[in-house]
PAVEX-541252 format. One record per residue: z, y, x of N, C-alpha, C in turn; residue in one letter. Coordinates in pm, whole numbers. Each point is the difference from the previous one (the first is absolute). Layout:
BEGIN
nZ nY nX caZ caY caX cZ cY cX resn
Z Y X Z Y X Z Y X A
...
This chain:
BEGIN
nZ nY nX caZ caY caX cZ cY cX resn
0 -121 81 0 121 -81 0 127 85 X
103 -14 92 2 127 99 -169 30 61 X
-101 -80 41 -92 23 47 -110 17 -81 X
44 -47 -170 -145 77 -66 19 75 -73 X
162 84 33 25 147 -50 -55 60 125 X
22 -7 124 -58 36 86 -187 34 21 X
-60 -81 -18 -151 -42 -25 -71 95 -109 X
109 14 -109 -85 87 -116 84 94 -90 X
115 0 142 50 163 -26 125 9 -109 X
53 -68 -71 25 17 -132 179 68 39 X
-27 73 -69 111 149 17 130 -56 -127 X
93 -57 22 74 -15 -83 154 35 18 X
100 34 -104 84 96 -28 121 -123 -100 X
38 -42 101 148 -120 -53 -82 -118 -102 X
-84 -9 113 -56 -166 -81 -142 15 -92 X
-2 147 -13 -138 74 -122 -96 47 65 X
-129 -22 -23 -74 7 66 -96 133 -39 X
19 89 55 -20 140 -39 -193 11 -8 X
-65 -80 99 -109 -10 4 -74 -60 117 X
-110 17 -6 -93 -70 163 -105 64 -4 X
28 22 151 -82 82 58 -160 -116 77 X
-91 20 -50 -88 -72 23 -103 -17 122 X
83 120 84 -79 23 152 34 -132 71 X
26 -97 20 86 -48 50 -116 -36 143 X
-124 -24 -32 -127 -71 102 -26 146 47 X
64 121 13 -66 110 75 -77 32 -118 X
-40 12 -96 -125 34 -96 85 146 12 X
105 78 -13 19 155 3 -64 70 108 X
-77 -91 108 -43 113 140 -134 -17 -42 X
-67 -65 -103 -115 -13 -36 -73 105 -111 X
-84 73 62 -99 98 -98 -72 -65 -97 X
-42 9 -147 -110 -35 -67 -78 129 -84 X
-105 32 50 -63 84 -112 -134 -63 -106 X
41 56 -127 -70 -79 -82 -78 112 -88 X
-137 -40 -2 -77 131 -6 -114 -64 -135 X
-14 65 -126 -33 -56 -94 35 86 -133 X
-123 51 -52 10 102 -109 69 -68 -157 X
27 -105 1 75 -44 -77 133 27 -14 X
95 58 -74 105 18 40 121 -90 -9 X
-39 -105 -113 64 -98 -41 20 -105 111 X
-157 -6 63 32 -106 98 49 60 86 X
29 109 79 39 52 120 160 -39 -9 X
2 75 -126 205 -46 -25 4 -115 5 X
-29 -132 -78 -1 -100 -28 37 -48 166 X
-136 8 84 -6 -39 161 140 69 61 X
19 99 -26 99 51 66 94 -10 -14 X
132 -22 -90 81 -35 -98 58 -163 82 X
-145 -77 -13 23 -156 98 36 25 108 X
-65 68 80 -27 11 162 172 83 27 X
45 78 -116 88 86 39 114 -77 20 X
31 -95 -102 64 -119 -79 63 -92 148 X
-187 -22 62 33 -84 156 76 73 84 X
31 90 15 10 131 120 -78 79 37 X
-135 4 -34 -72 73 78 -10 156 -23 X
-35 88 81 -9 107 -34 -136 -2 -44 X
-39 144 -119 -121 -48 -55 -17 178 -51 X
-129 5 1 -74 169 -27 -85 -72 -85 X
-56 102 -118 -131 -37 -108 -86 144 45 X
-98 -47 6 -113 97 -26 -124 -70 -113 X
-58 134 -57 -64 -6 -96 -166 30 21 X
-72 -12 96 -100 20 39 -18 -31 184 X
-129 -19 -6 -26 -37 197 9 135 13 X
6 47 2 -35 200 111 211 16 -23 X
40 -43 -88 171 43 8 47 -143 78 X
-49 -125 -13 25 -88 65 5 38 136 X
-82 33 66 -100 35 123 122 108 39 X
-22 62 -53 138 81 44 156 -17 7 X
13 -77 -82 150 -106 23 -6 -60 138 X
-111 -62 3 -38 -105 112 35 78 177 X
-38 87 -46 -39 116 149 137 75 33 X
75 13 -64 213 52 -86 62 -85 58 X
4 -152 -47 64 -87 -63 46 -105 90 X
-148 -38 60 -56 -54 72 107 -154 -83 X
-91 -59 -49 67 -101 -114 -51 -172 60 X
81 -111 24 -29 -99 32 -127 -98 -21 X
-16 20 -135 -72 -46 -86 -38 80 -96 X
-133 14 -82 -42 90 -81 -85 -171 -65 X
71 47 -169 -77 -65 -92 -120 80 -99 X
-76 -18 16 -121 67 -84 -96 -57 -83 X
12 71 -83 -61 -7 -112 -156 2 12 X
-122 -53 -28 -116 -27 34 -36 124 -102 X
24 -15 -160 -115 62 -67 78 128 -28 X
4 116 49 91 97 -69 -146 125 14 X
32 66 -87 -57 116 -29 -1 101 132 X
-111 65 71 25 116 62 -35 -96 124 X
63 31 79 -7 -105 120 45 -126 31 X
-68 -140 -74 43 -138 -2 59 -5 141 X
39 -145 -42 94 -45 101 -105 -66 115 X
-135 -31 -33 -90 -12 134 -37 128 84 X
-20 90 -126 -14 143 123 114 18 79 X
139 -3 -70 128 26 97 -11 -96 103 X
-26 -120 -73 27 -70 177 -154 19 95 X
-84 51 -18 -100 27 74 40 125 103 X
71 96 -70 -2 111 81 156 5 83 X
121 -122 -71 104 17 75 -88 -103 135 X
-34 -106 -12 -59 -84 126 -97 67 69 X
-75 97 -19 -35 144 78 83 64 96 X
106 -56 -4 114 70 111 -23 -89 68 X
5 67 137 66 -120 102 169 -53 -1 X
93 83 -38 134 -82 -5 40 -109 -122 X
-178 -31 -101 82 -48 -80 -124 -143 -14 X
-58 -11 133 -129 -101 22 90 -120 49 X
């Protein structure tokens, strides 16, 4: 017991278990940006990911993505293929246009 309160954090107060903290694999030093004009799914994605530990940014278009990205500088970026304005193939065309991100 002592080692999988240890493992996944669980914060408890005379035997009660106040809650758990879900970083336990490092997922809190981990960036996710999730970029997708949907707004439902952005929360939805984010909400989970937050749930794991991760830290997590929404953007609502590639050109505000793109700019999170360049800020943020985010581990992983999930994107959305069909979004209005600048899809998620133009964003990744012009972020892999960089050299720091080839």
């Amino acid at each position: 017991p002592q080692e999988l309160c240890k493992a996944v954090r669980i914060c408890s107060n005379g035997g009660r278990n106040k809650g758990i903290a879900l970083g336990a694999l490092g997922n809190e030093k981990r960036k996710i940006l999730i970029v997708d004009d949907d707004e439902m799914s952005r929360v939805l994605v984010s909400k989970a990911l937050e749930y794991e530990g991760y830290k997590v940014r929404q953007a609502e278009s590639g050109d505000q993505g793109l700019k999170v990205i360049q800020d943020w500088e985010p581990s992983l970026v999930l994107l959305d293929v069909q979004m209005a304005g600048l899809n998620g193939i133009e964003t990744l065309l012009r972020l892999r246009a960089k050299e720091e991100y080839v």
